[in-house]
Structures are given as structure tokens and as C-alpha cells.
Phi, psi and omega in degrees: 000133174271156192288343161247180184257198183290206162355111187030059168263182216209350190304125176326143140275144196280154188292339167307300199289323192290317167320296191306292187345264184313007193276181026250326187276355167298312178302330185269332168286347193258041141274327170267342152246019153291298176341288193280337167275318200243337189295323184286318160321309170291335175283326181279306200248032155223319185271341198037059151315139161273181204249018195238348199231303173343283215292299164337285189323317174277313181309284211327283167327314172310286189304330183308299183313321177295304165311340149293337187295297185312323146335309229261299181285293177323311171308297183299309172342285206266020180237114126231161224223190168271331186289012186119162155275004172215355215251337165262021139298268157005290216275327184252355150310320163319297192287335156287331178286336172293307176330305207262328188299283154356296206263348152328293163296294195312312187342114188272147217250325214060239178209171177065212202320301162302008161234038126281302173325324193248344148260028145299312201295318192297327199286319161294350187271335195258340201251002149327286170337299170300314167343294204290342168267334178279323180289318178278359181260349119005272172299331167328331191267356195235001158268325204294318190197152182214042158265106181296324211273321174300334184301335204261313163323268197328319172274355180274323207263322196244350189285314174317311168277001180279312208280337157325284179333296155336293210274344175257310198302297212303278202313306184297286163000207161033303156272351175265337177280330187262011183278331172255015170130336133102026204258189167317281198322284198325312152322291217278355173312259184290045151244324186293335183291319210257346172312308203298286188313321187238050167250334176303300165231087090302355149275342160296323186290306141007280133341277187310322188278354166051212172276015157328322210288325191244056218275339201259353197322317190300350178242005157312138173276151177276336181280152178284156166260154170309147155327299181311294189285356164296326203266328199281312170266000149270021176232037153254004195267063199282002165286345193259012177252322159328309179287325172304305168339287179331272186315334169272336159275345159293307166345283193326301216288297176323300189270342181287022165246286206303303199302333196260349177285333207250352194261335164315274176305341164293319189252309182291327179249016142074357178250085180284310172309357171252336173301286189297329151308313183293312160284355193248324184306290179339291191295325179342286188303347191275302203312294161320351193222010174264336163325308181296288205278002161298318182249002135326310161308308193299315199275338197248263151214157170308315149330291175310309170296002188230343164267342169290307196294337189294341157298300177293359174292313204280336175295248196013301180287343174275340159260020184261325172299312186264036180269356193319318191254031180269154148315255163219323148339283150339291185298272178309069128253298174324280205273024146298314186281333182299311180289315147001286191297314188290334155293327167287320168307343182261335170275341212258318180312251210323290169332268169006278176343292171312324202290328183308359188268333187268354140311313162300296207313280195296003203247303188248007181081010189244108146264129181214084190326289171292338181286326181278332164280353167295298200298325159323303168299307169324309204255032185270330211264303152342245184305000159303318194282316158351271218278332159267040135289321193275337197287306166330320164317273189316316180299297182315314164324287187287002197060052179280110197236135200275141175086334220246195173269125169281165180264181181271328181309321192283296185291322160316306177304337160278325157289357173288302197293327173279034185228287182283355146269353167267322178296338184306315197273319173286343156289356164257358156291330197301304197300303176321307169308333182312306192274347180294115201262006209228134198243156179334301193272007183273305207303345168305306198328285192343289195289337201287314187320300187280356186280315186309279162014262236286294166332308168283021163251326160307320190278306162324279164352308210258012207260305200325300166344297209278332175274004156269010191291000000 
């Protein structure tokens, strides 16, 4: 017997399962956030990437990964197996996925065309990959349980190990790549290091979802819906084109602060060794404070909570611009506050995600767990890739030269832009939030609605027989 029940059910999970759950975002983040803190960073100052071709490189990938994530999700939808629906993507994906990460770096590139070529090939090659594993282990969350408040713990639970992940890639990373020499191979030394560690776990996570993954097939229609009717409930679904907002201005907002922090304390502060110090601090403080904004959600909403941090998000960025002249006190006080905010935004997004599915679910009759977290991700990944096309653009704009000397014009221009364009973006997570309709007692309404359904379509069923006698 499983710790939950069927179709809006409520039976507690025990905290041992929802902890293994959450270790798989452990796994998954410290794929992604070497990718998103460091990668571009490894293109400009180790490969001598210009930050204009860096930059190409990566959105291009990105967005390639965002266009399979729905692909992706419509497959795991629609796959069963014994071991579950999403859970052998997870158990035979890990380990190819550690592989192509590792040679990510390692790959010998040479030079000019052939070495664009071959980190385009490696890069697209890792982020298929990450796809076909980050979406069905995703999805995982909106089967497991369909208690918004556990949902809301559970997003708390796992932002800890997102942000756990953070806080060892930022601090390790950097000092373990010059440790080993600080060349290509060394990157991929410690990408190998930590690929292993979260190929373990996402076989805990696995694990852990049991027969959960395939706890609702019985209340599923057998027939598939058309590509049309898939496409039709999701842009009838408006929290969940709400959450799509959120994620595209958080994005906006992340990378153009976090990717200009290491590029920062290298050229404006004159510290290259402190940009990762600086990121591991962040998450210390996000990892601490997402527990706090989990029960907040739980106990208030999820809304109320994503508009207090966004508030402490959009300060946090008006004071790191008028920070030119703080100390180191200073600074790290800011991006304390900064991380506050990037934590609640990252626990109330997730927690959010799910409910949008029993939404879907009542409005067109489809549940499809993985299309919407395909479609989340798309426009997570999406505009991740967007804006370091642009960030890149821009770093080229202001004159920025990798390896070089700055102008005082180039450092300015560079705290302007990881100050007033990330503040841009939280106003509009602000805003979004505003208008985000679904609060405890709507989402109770939901399962009662669908528990109702779903009973009069069992009666109709057991009724048929007898009006064909």
C-alpha cells in the first residue's frame, strides 16, 4: 500500500519519502547549475570563446532543450512500463546523462570553426539528455500527491537540495578546477565528480516514487487526445500561462544578475576568487530561508508568499546599483537579501506548477502531468537561453574582452545592466503574481469537482450494461 491515496486524496507522505524524492533535484541541479553559473564562464576565460559567439552558443542550446521538453513530456505521458511512467527515464538516463556531461568539457575542441563546432555538438548533446530526464522526474510531483499543502512542503524540500547543489557547485567548483590545473580536462575532472554523485541521486528519487508514478492510470481515458486537443487545454489553462509568465521573467531576471556576479568581482572588484564565494554564500542563505517561505505557502498561499519575496527581490537589485561604493559587509548583506527573494521565487514556482495540472485536468478532461511540466520548462529554458544570447550580445556591447583589461565605461555598464534588468524582470513576476488565481480553497473546490466527475462517469460505466439489456 502507498502513503497516498487515489484521485484527491490526502493521505500524509512520510518525510523519509518526500526527503529521497526531493534528493533527485539535488541531482539535477548540480547539473544545472554548473551549466548556468559556469558554463558560459568556461567558454569565455578557458576555451577563448569570444562572449558574443559564448553567448550564441549557449541560447542556441538552451532553446533546442526547451523545444524537446514538451516533446518529451507528451512521450512520458503516454509510456508504460512496469517500472512506472517516468521513473525509467530516471533509472536508464542517469547514467548517459553523467557521460555526455563529463565530455562536455573534456571533448578536445581545437580551434576556429572546429572548436565552435564541437562545443555546439557536446553542448546540445547534454542538454537532449538532460531533458529526456529533468522533465519525467518533474513531473513526478504532481503524481505522488495531490495535497496543495503537501505540495507546498515537498517544494520546500526539494528547493533545499536545489539550492544545497548551488551552494557546493558555487563554493567547489572554481577552486577544484585550478586545483587540478585549471585546463579543459580539470573542468571535466570535476564535472565527473559531481555527474556520479547525481546519477546516485536520481536512482534514490526513483526509488522513492514507487508505485505512485502510476497511482491515477485508472481514471485516465484510454483514448489519447490529438496534438490539437493537448495544445487547446493548455492555453485554456490561465494559471498555468500565469506560471509561464513568472518563469519567463525570472529567468530574465537570474541570469543577467548571477552569470555578470563572477564577471563582476573578477573585473569591477578586482577578486576573481570571490565570485564563487559569493554564490555559495547566496545559496547558504536561499537554502535557509526556503523552509521559511514552504510554510508560508503552506499555511497562507502560495501568491502571498511570491509577492512578499518579490518584494524583497526587486530591493535587493536597487541596492546592489547603488552599492558602487560598499564594502564587502555590504555587498554580501545585499545579495543575502537578494537570495531571500530567489528563494521564495523558486519554492512558491514549483509548489504553483503542480495544482495547474488539476486545473487543466477540470477545465478540458485531460490530465497530463509531463506536458505541463514539458511546457513549464520550455519557457523556463527558453528564456534562459533568450537572455544569455542577449547577455552575451551585451557584454560584446559595452566592450567587454574575456581575459582583458576593462574600461571604467565596461564596468559601469556592466553593473547597470545586473542591477536594472533583473529588477525589470521582478516586476513583472510581481505583477503576474498579482493576478495568479489559485489559493487553498479554490484548489480544494478543484479535487472536490473532479472527485464528483469522476464518480458520475464510474456510474454512467456501471449503469451501461443494464440500458443495453
Amino acid at each position: 500500500m502507498t502513503d497516498t491515496m487515489a484521485l484527491g486524496g490526502h493521505r500524509k507522505m512520510s518525510l523519509v519519502r518526500k526527503i529521497s524524492l526531493g534528493a533527485g533535484d539535488l541531482g539535477v541541479n548540480l547539473y544545472w547549475q554548473i551549466a548556468s553559473l559556469f558554463l558560459l564562464f568556461f567558454y569565455t576565460e578557458v576555451l577563448g570563446l569570444s562572449a558574443h559567439i559564448a553567448g550564441l552558443i549557449y541560447m542556441s542550446a538552451l532553446i533546442w532543450d526547451a523545444a524537446v521538453d514538451p516533446l518529451i513530456g507528451v512521450m512520458a505521458d503516454r509510456t508504460r512500463t512496469r517500472l512506472g511512467r517516468f521513473r525509467p527515464y530516471l533509472l536508464l538516463g542517469a547514467v548517459p546523462l553523467a557521460i555526455v556531461f563529463m565530455l562536455m568539457f573534456a571533448l578536445p575542441r581545437g580551434e576556429g570553426s572546429q572548436l565552435v563546432v564541437l562545443t555546439v555538438a557536446s553542448h546540445f548533446a547534454f542538454r537532449t539528455l538532460f531533458a529526456l530526464v529533468s522533465v519525467p522526474y518533474a513531473s513526478l510531483y504532481a503524481r505522488v500527491t495531490q495535497d496543495t499543502a503537501e505540495r507546498a512542503t515537498m517544494a520546500g524540500i526539494r528547493m533545499v537540495f536545489a539550492i544545497l547543489a548551488a551552494m557546493v557547485v558555487s563554493a567547489v567548483t572554481l577552486p577544484a578546477a585550478r586545483h587540478f590545473g585549471g585546463d579543459a580536462l580539470a573542468w571535466a575532472l570535476v564535472a565527473g565528480l559531481f555527474a556520479c554523485v547525481a546519477s546516485a541521486m536520481l536512482f534514490i528519487a526513483a526509488l522513492a516514487a514507487g508505485a505512485d508514478d502510476a497511482a491515477y492510470d485508472d481514471h485516465e481515458p484510454a483514448a489519447r487526445p490529438s496534438a490539437g486537443h493537448l495544445l487547446d487545454a493548455l492555453l485554456d489553462n490561465r494559471p498555468l500561462l500565469i506560471v509561464l509568465g513568472i518563469t519567463l521573467m525570472n529567468s530574465l531576471a537570474s541570469t543577467f544578475f548571477s552569470k555578470n556576479l563572477l564577471y563582476y568581482f573578477k573585473y569591477v572588484r578586482n577578486d576573481p576568487d570571490f565570485g564563487g564565494t559569493a554564490l555559495a554564500l547566496m545559496a547558504a542563505v536561499a537554502a535557509l530561508a526556503a523552509p521559511i517561505w514552504a510554510q508560508v505557502a503552506r499555511s497562507h498561499s502560495k501568491r502571498l508568499a511570491l509577492l512578499v519575496g518579490s518584494g524583497f527581490y526587486a530591493l535587493g537589485f536597487v541596492l546592489w546599483y547603488l552599492s558602487s561604493g560598499a564594502g564587502y559587509a555590504g555587498l554580501l548583506a545585499i545579495l543575502a537579501l537578494i537570495a531571500v527573494g530567489a528563494s521564495c521565487n523558486a519554492v512558491c514556482f514549483w509548489a504553483m506548477v503542480p495544482d495547474t495540472v488539476e486545473y487543466g485536468q477540470l477545465r478540458s478532461g485531460i490530465r497530463s502531468e509531463s506536458l505541463i511540466i514539458g511546457a513549464v520548462i520550455f519557457a523556463q529554458k527558453a528564456a534562459l537561453g533568450i537572455a544569455a544570447g542577449i547577455l552575451g550580445m551585451t557584454l560584446s556591447g559595452i566592450g567587454f574582452v574575456p581575459s582583458g583589461v576593462q574600461s571604467t565605461h565596461t564596468t559601469d555598464q556592466l553593473l547597470l545592466t545586473m542591477s536594472l534588468v533583473p529588477l525589470l524582470g521582478t516586476l513583472g513576476v510581481f505583477l503576474l503574481a498579482w493576478v495568479y488565481p489559485i489559493d487553498p480553497a479554490m484548489h480544494r473546490h478543484l479535487l472536490e469537482a473532479l472527485r464528483l466527475r469522476d464518480r458520475e462517469a464510474q456510474a454512467n460505466r456501471d449503469e451501461l450494461p443494464l440500458s443495453r439489456a
